[in-house]
C-alpha positions in Angstrom: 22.2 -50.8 33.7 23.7 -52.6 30.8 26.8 -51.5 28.9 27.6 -51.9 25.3 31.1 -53.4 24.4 32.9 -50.3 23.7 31.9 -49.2 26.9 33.1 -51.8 28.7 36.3 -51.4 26.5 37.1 -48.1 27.9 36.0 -48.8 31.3 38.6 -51.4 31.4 41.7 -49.1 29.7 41.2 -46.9 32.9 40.8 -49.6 35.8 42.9 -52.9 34.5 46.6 -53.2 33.6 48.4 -52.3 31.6 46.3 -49.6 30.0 45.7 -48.1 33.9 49.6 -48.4 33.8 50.2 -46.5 31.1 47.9 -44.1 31.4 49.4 -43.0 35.2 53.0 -42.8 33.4 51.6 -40.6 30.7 50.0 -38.6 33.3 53.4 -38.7 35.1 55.1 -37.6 32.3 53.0 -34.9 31.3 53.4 -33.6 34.3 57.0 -34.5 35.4 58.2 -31.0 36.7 55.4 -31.0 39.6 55.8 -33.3 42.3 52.3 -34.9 41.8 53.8 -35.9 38.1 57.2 -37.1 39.9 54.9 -39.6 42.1 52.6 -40.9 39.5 55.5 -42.0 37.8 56.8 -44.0 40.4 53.3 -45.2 40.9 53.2 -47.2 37.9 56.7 -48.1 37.9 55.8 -50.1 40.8 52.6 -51.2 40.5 54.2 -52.3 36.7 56.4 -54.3 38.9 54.5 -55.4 41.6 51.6 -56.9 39.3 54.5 -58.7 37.0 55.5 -60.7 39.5 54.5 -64.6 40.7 54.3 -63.3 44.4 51.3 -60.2 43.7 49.5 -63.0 41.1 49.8 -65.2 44.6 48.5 -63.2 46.6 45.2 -61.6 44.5 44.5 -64.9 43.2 44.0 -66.0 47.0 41.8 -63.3 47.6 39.8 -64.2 44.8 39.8 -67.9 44.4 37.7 -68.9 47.6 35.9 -71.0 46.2 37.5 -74.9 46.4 37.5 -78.0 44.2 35.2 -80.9 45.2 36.8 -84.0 46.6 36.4 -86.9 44.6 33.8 -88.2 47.3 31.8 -84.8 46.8 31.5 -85.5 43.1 30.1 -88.9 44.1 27.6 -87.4 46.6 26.8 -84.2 45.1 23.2 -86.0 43.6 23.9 -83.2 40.3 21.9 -84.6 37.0 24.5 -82.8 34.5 27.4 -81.0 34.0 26.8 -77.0 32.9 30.3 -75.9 31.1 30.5 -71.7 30.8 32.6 -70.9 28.0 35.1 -68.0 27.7 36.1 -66.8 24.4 36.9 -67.3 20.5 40.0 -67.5 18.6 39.2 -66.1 14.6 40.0 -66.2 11.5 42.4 -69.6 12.0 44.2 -70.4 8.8 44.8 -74.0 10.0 40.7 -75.0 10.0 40.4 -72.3 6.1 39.9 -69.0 8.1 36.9 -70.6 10.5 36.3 -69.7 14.2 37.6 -72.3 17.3 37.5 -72.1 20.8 39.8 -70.0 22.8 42.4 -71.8 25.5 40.0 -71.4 28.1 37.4 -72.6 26.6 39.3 -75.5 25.8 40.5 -76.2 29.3 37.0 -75.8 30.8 35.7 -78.1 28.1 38.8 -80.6 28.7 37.5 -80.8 32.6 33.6 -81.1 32.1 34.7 -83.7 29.6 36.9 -85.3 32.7 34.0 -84.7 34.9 32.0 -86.9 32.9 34.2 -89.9 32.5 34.2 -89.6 36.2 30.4 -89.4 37.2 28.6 -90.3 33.6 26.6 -87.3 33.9 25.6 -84.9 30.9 27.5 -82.1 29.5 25.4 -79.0 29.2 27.0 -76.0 27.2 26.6 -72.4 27.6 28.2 -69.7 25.5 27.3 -67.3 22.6 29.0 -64.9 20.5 30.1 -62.0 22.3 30.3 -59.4 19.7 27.7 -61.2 17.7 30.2 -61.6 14.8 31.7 -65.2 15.4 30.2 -68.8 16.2 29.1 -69.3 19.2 30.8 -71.0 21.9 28.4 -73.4 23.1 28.4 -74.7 19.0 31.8 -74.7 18.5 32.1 -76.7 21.9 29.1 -79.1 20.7 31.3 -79.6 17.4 34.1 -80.3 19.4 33.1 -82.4 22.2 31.7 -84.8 19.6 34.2 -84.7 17.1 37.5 -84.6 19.3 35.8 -86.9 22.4 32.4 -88.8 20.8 30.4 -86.9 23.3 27.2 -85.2 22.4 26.3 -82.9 24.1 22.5 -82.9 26.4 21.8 -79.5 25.3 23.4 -75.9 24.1 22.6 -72.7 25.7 24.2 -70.3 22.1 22.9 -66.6 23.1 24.6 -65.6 26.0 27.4 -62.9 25.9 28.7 -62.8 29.1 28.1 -65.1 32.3 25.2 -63.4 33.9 23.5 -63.9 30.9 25.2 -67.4 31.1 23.7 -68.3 33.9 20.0 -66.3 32.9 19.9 -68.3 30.1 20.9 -71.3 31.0 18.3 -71.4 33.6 15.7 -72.0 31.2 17.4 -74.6 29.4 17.9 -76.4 32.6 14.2 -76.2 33.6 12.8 -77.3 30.3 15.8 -80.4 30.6 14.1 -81.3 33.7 17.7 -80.6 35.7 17.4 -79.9 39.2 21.2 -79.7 40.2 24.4 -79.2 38.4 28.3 -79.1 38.5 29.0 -75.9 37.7 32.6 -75.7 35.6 35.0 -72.5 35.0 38.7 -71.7 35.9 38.5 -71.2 39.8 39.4 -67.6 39.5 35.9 -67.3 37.5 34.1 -69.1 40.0 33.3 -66.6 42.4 31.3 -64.3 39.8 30.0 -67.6 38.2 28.3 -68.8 41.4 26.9 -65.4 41.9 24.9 -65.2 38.6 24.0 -68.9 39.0 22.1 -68.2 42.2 20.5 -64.9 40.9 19.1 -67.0 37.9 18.1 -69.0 40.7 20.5 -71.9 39.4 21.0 -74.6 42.2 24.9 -75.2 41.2 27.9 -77.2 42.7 30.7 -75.4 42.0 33.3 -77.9 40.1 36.6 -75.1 39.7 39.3 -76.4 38.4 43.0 -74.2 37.5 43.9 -72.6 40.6 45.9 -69.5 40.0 47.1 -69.3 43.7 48.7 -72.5 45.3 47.4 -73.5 48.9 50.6 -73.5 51.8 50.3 -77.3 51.6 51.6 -77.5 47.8 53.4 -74.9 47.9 57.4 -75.2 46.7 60.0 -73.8 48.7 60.2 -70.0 47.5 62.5 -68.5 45.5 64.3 -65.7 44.5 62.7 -65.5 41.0 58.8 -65.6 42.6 60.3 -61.4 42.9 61.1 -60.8 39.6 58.9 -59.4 36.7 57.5 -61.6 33.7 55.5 -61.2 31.2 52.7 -63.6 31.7 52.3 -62.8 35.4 51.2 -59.5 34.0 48.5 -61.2 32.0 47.2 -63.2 35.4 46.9 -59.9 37.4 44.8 -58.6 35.1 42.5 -61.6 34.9 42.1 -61.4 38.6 41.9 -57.9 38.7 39.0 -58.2 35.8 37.3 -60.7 37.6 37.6 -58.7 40.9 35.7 -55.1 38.8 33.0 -58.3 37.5 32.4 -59.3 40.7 31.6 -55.8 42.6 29.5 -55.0 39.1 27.6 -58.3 39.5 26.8 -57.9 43.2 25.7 -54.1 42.5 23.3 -55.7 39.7 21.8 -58.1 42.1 20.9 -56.1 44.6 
C-alpha cells in the first residue's frame, strides 16, 4: 500500500517528535484534572527531555546505525564498478542562485563522500534522486549540475524519478542493469543505511554499503563524558527524530517486502 504525501504528513505528526510531543501535552492539558491527564503531561515533559539530550541521540543512533564503514582495504577489495549516491532533499526558492532550487545539507554531504569515494577508488558516480513533491528539480540533476560544476566530475548516469528510497533503489536498478554494473558502493548518512540496504536487496541491488556520518560514537572514540551529554538542546531534538523516522521507515519497508 502506497501513501500520498499528506498522508505520510500526518502519520508522522502522531508518531515523531515534536508533534507526538505536543500532542500528549495537549492531551494532558485537556485533561489535567484526571489523573490520566496529570501523567500524560509528565509523559511528554520527559520524553521532551529525554529525546533533547546527546545521551538518548547516543543511544537510538546505536540501535540503528549497525551498519559499519568499510576499511580502506575493503574499498580496495570490494571489486564494485561505481559509486550509487541516494539523495535526501531540496532547499527552494534560494535568493542567492535568483530564486532557483539547490541541494539540501544532506545531499550535499552524501555527494561530498561519493565525490571522496571516487578520488579514492576512480570508480563512477551514479546519482539517484527525484523530486519529492513533484514541484522542484530533481536531485539527481541538481547533483549532476553540481558534481561537474563545483568538482569537474560528470557524472556515469542519473536516476531523476524516484521520490523516496525504495523507489531509489527500484529505480535505480534498471539504470544499473542497462550500465552494465554488477556491484556498487552504496552511499547515505549511516543512520539511512539500514533502510537503504533493505530496498537495495529488494530491487535486487548487489550493494556495498559505504555509510559515512555516524550519529552514535563507538566506545573506542568516545570522549570522557560529561555533565552536559544530560542536558537538553535544540539540535539533539532534530537527531532523535531522524532516528526515530528512520526507525517507522524501516518497520514500513520490511512490512512492504514481505
Amino acid at each position: 500500500m502506497e501513501l500520498d504525501v499528506a498522508t505520510r504528513a500526518i502519520l508522522k505528526l502522531f508518531v515523531l517528535p515534536p508533534g507526538s510531543l505536543i500532542l500528549l501535552l495537549l492531551v494532558g492539558w485537556l485533561l489535567i484534572r484526571r489523573p490520566i491527564g496529570r501523567l500524560l503531561i509528565l509523559l511528554g515533559i520527559v520524553g521532551l527531555y529525554g529525546l533533547s539530550t546527546p545521551v538518548a541521540v547516543d543511544w537510538l543512533a546505536e540501535h540503528l546505525e549497525t551498519i559499519p564503514a568499510p576499511s580502506a582495504e575493503e574499498l580496495r577489495n570490494s571489486r564494485a564498478d561505481a559509486i550509487l549516491v541516494l539523495l535526501a532533499g531540496v532547499r527552494r526558492s534560494n535568493a542567492e542562485y535568483g530564486g532557483a532550487d539547490a541541494l539540501d545539507a544532506r545531499s550535499l554531504e552524501r555527494i561530498d563522500y561519493a565525490l571522496a569515494l571516487h578520488r579514492q577508488t576512480g570508480l563512477p558516480i551514479v546519482l539517484s534522486g527525484g523530486s519529492v513533491q513533484g514541484d522542484t528539480s530533481s536531485l539527481a540533476e541538481l547533483g549532476a549540475d553540481w558534481l561537474q560544476g563545483r568538482a569537474g566530475v560528470t557524472a556515469l548516469a542519473v536516476e531523476d524519478t524516484s521520490r523516496d528510497t525504495w523507489e531509489n533503489a527500484e529505480f535505480s536498478a534498471d539504470i544499473l542493469e542497462k550500465q552494465g554494473l554488477g556491484r556498487v558502493l552504496l552511499v547515505t548518512h549511516a543512520f539511512h543505511m539500514p533502510r537503504a540496504m533493505l530496498s537495495a536487496r529488494a530491487a535486487g541491488i548487489n550493494a556495498i554499503p559505504a555509510p559515512f556520518a555516524f550519529l552514535h560514537v563507538p566506545p573506542a572514540l568516545r570522549q570522557p563524558g560529561e555533565f552536559g551529554d544530560w542536558l537538553p538542546h535544540p539540535g539533539r531534538l532534530g537527531r532523535s527524530y531522524l532516528i526515530l523516522h528512520e526507525m517507522a521507515g524501516l518497520v514500513w519497508y520490511r512490512l512492504k517486502d514481505r
